[in-house]
C-alpha positions as YAML, in Angstrom:
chain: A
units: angstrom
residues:
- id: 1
  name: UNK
  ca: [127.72, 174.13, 93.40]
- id: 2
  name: UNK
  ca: [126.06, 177.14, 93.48]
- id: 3
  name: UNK
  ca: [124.97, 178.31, 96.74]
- id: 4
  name: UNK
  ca: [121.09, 178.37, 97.40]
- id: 5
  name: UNK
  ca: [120.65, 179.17, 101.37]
- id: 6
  name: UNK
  ca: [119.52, 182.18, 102.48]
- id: 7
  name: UNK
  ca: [118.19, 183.71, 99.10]
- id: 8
  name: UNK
  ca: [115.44, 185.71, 97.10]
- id: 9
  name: UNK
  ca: [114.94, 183.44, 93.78]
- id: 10
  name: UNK
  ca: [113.36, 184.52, 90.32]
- id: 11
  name: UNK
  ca: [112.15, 181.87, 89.01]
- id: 12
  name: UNK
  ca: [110.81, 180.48, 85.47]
- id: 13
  name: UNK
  ca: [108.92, 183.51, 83.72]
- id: 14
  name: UNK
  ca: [109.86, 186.48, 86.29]
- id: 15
  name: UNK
  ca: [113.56, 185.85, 84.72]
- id: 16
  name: UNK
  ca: [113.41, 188.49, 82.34]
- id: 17
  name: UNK
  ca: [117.32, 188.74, 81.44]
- id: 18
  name: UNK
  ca: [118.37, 187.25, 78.48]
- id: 19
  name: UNK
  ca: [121.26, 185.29, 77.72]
- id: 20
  name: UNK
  ca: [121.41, 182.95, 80.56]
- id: 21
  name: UNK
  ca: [123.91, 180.54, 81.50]
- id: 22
  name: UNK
  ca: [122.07, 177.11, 82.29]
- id: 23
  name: UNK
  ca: [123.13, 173.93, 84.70]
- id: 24
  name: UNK
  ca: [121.54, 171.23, 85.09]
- id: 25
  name: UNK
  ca: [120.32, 169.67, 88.70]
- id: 26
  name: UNK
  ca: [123.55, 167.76, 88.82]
- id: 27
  name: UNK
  ca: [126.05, 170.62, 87.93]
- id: 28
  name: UNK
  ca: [125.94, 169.62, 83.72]
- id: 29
  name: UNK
  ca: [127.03, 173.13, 81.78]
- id: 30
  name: UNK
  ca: [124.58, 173.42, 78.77]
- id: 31
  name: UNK
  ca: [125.95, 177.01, 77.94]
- id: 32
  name: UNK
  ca: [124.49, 180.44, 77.00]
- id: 33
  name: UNK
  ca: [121.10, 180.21, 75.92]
- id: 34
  name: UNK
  ca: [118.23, 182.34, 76.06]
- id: 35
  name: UNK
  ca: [115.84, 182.54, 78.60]
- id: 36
  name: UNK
  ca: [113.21, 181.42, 76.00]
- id: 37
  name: UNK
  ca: [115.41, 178.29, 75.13]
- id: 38
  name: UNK
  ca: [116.39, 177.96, 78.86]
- id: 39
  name: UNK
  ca: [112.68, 177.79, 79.71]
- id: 40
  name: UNK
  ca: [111.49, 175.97, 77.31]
- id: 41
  name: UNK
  ca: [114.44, 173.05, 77.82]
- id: 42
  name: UNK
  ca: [113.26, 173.61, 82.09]
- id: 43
  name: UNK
  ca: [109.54, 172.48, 80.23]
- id: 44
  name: UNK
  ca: [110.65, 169.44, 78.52]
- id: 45
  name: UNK
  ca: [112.51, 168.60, 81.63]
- id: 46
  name: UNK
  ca: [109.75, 168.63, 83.98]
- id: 47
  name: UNK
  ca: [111.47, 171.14, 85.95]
- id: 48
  name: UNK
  ca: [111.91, 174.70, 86.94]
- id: 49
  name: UNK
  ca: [114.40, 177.65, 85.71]
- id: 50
  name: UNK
  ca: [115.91, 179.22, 88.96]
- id: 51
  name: UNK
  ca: [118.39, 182.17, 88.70]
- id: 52
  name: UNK
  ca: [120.76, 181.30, 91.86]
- id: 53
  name: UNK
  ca: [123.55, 184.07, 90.92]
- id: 54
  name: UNK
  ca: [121.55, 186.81, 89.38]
- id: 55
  name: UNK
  ca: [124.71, 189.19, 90.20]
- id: 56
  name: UNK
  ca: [127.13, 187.85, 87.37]
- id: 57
  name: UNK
  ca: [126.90, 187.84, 83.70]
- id: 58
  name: UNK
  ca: [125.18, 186.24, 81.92]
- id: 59
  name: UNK
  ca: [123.56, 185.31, 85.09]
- id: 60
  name: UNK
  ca: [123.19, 181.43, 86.39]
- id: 61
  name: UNK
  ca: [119.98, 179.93, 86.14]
- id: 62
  name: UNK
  ca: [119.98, 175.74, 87.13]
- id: 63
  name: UNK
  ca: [117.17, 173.50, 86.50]
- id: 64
  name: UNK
  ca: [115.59, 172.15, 89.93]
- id: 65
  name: UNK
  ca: [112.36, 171.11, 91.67]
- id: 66
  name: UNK
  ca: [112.21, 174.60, 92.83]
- id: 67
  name: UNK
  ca: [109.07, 173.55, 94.53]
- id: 68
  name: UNK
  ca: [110.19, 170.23, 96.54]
- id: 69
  name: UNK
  ca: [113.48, 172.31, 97.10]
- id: 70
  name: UNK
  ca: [111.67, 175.02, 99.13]
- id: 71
  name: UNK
  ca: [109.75, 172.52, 101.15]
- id: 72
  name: UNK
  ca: [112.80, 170.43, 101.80]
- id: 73
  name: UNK
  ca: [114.54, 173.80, 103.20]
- id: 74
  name: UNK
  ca: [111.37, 174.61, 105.08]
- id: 75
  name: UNK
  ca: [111.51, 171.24, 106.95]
- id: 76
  name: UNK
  ca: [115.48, 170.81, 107.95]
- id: 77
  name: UNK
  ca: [115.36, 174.71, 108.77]
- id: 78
  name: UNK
  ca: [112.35, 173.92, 111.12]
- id: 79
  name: UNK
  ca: [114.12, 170.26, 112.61]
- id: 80
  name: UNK
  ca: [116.98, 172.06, 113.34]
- id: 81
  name: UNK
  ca: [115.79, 174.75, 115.66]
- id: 82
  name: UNK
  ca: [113.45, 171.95, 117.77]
- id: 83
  name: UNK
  ca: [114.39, 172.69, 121.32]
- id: 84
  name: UNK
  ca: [114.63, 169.33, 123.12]
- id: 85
  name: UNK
  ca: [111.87, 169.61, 126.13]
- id: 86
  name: UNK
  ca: [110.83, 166.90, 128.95]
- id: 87
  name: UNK
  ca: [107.48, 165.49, 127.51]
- id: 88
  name: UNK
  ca: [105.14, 163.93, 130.62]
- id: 89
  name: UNK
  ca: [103.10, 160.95, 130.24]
- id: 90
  name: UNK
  ca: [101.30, 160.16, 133.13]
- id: 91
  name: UNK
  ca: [100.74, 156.64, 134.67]
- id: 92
  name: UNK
  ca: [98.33, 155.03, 137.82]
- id: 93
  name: UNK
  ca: [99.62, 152.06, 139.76]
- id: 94
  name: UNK
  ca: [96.29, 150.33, 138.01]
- id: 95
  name: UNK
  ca: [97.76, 150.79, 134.50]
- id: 96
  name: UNK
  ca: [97.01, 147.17, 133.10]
- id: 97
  name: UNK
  ca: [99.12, 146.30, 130.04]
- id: 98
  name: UNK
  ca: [96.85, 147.98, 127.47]
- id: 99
  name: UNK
  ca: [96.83, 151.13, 128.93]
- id: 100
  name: UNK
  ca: [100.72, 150.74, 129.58]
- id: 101
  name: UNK
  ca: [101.11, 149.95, 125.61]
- id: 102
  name: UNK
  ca: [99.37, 153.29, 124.68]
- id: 103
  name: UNK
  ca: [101.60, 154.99, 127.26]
- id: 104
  name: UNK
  ca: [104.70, 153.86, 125.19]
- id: 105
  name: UNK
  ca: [102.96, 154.70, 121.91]
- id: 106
  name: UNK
  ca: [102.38, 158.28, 123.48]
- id: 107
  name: UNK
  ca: [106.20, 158.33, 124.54]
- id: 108
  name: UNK
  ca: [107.26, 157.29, 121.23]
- id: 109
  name: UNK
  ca: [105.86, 160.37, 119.48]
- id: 110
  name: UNK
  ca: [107.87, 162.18, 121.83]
- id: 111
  name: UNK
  ca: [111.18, 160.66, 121.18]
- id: 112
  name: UNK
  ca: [110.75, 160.99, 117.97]
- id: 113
  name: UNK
  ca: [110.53, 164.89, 117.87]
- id: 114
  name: UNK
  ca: [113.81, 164.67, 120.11]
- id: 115
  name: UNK
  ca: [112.11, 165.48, 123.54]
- id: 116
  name: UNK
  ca: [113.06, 163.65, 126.69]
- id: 117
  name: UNK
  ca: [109.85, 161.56, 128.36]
- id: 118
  name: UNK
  ca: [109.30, 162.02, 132.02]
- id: 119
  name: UNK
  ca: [106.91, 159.21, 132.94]
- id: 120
  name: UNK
  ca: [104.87, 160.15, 136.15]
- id: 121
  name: UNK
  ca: [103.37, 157.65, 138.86]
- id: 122
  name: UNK
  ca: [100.46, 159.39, 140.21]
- id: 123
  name: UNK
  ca: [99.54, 158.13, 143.51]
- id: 124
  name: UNK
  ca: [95.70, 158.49, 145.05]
- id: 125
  name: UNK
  ca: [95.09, 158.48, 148.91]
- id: 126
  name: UNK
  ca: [97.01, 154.95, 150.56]
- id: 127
  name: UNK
  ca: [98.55, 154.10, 146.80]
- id: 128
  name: UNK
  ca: [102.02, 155.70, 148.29]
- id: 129
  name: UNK
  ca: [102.22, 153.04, 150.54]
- id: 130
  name: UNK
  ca: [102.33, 150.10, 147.56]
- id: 131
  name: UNK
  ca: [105.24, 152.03, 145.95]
- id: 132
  name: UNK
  ca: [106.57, 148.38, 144.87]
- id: 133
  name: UNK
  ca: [103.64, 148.14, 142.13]
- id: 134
  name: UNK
  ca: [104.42, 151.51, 141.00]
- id: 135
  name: UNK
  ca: [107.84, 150.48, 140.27]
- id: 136
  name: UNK
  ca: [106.78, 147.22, 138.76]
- id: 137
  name: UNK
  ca: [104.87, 149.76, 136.34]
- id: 138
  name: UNK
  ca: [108.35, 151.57, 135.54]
- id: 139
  name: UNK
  ca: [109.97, 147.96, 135.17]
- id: 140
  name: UNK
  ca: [107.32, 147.12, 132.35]
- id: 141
  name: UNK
  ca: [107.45, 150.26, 130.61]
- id: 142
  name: UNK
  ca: [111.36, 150.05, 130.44]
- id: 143
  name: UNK
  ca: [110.56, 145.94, 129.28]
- id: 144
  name: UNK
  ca: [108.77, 147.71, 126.74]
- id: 145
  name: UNK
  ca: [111.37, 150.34, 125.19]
- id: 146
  name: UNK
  ca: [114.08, 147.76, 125.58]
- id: 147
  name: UNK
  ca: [117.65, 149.09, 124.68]
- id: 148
  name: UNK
  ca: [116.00, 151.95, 123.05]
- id: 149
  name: UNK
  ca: [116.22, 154.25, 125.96]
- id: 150
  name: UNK
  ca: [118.37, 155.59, 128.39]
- id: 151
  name: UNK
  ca: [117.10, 156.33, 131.81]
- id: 152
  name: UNK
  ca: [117.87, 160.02, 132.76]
- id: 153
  name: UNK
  ca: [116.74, 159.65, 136.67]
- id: 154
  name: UNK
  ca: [115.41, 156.49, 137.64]
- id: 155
  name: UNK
  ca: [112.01, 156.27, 139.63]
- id: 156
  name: UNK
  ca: [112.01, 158.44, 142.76]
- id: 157
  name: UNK
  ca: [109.64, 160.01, 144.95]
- id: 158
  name: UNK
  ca: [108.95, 164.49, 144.07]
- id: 159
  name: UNK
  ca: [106.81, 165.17, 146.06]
- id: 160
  name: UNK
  ca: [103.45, 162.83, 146.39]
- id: 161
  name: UNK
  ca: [104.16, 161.50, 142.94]
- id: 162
  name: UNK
  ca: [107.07, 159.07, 141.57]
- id: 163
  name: UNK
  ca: [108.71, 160.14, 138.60]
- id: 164
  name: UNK
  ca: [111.60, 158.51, 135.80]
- id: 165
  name: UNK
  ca: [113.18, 160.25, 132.89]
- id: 166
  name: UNK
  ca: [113.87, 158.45, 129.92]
- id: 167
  name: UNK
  ca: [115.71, 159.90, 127.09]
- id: 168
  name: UNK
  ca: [116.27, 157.88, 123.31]
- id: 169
  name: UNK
  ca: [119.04, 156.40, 122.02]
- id: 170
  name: UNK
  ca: [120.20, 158.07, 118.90]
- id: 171
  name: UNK
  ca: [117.77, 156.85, 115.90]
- id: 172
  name: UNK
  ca: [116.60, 154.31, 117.83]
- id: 173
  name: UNK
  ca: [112.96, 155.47, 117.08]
- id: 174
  name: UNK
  ca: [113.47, 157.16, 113.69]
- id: 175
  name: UNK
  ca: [112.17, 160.58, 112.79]
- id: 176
  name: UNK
  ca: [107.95, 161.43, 113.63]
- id: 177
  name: UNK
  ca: [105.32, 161.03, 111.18]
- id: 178
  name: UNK
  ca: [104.73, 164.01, 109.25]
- id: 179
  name: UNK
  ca: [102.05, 166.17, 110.78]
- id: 180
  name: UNK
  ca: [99.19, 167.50, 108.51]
- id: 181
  name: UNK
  ca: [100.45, 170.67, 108.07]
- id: 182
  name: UNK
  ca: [104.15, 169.22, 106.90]
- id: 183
  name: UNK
  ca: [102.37, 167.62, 104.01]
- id: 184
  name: UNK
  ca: [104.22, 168.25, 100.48]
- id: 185
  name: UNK
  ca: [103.11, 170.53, 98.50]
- id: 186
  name: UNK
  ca: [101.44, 169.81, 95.06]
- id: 187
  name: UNK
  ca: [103.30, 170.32, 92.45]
- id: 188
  name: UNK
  ca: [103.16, 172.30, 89.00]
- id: 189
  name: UNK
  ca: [103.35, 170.52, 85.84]
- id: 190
  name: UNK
  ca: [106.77, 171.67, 85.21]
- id: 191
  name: UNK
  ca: [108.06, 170.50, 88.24]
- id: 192
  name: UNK
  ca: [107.40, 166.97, 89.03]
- id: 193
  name: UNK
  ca: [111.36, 165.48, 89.05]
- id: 194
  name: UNK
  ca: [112.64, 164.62, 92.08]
- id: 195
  name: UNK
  ca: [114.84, 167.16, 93.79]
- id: 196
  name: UNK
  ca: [117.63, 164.86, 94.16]
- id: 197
  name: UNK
  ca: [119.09, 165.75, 97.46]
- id: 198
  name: UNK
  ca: [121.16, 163.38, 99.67]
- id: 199
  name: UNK
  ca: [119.50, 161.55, 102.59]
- id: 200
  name: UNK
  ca: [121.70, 161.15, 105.76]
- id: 201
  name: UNK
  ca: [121.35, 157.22, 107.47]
- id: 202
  name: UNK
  ca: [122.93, 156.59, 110.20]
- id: 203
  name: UNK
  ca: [123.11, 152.88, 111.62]
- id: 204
  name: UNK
  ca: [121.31, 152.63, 115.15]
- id: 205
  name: UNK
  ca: [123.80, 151.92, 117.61]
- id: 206
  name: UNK
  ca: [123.00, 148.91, 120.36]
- id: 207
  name: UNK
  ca: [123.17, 150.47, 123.95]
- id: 208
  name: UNK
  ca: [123.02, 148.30, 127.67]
- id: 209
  name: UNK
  ca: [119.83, 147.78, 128.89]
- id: 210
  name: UNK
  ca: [118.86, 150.69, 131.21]
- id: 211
  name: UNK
  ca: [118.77, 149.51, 134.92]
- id: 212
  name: UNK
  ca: [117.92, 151.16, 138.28]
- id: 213
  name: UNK
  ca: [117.82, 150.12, 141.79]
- id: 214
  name: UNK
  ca: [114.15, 150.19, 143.36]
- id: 215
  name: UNK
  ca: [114.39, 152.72, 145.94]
- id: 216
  name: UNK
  ca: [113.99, 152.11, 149.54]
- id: 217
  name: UNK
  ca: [110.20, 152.79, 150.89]
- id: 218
  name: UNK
  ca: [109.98, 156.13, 152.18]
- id: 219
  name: UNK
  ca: [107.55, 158.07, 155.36]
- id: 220
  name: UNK
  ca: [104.26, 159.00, 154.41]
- id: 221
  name: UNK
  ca: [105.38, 162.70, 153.21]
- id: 222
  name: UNK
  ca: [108.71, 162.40, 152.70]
- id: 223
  name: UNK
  ca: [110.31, 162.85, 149.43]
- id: 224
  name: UNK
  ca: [113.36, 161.57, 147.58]
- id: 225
  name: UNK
  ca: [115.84, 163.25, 145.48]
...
């Protein structure tokens, strides 16, 4: 197959040489034609002419979804370079179960961009003292992710705060919703076939149910590590 990365395309009428040799999207050899033939057979197709190895001769033009191809290289160029970062979502030892569930929603988002989720007990005034509620919190927001997650560091004191780190199990959450911005482009006329590229699934994996030991109470103004 004819390599595609990393490359300045002419495509449909800014190919100007003439003969061409064509291939189809799934490597069939329809010859030497002419660019007029080759463009008008891209037409009747639904597809676009793309010269991928302008350098030989006759050069190689293939018929493809130059449009959906683009976009498809746009968005595994722009997955692969995510850095994985610790997301925070912050909790209250008064989170009731609703506000717990859109916790988890918020977390989810973040697991599904790859990021780690470092969930945050934020203590007011004598609420350090009731540190057992705050990890009755943790214990329902783990209930919630079930086998999903792995805990990182398990609820300890930093500072006036608790904190826990959970990261995802591979695919357990799937990949995020496409943002606005990631929507796919309209195409022309001439290229409404599918691009026909391979999609990778891997089967989730079942994992232990993350544990930790409660830690013990700690002085007013101590912290744990």
């Amino acid at each position: 197959m004819v390599a595609l990365i990393n490359q300045n395309f002419r495509c449909n009428e800014q190919i100007r040489v003439t003969p061409v040799r064509v291939i189809g999207a799934d490597n069939e050899q329809f010859g030497i034609l002419s660019n007029v033939e080759a463009l008008r057979m891209a037409r009747e197709a639904g597809v676009d002419l793309v010269e991928v190895a302008p350098n030989v001769r006759p050069p190689v033009c293939r018929l493809m979804n130059f449009g959906k191809w683009k976009y498809t290289q746009k968005k595994n160029v722009k997955k692969k370079h995510h850095e994985q970062q610790v997301k925070e979502v912050r909790v209250r030892p008064k989170t009731d179960t609703h506000d717990r569930e859109i916790k988890v929603k918020q977390a989810i988002r973040f697991f599904q961009k790859g990021d780690k989720v470092q969930f945050t007990m934020v203590f007011r005034g004598r609420e350090r003292s009731r540190r057992e509620v705050a990890l009755e919190v943790f214990k329902g927001v783990l209930a919630a992710f079930g086998t999903r997650v792995k805990v990182e560091r398990p609820p300890t004191m930093d500072g006036r705060n608790m904190v826990m780190i959970l990261s995802a199990v591979k695919d357990a959450f799937g990949a995020a919703p496409k943002d606005e911005d990631e929507a796919a482009p309209e195409t022309t006329p001439h290229a409404d076939a599918e691009a026909g590229l391979p999609t990778d699934i891997t089967d989730v994996t079942s994992a232990p149910p993350p544990k930790f030991e409660p830690q013990p109470a700690l002085p007013d103004g101590a912290s744990g590590t």
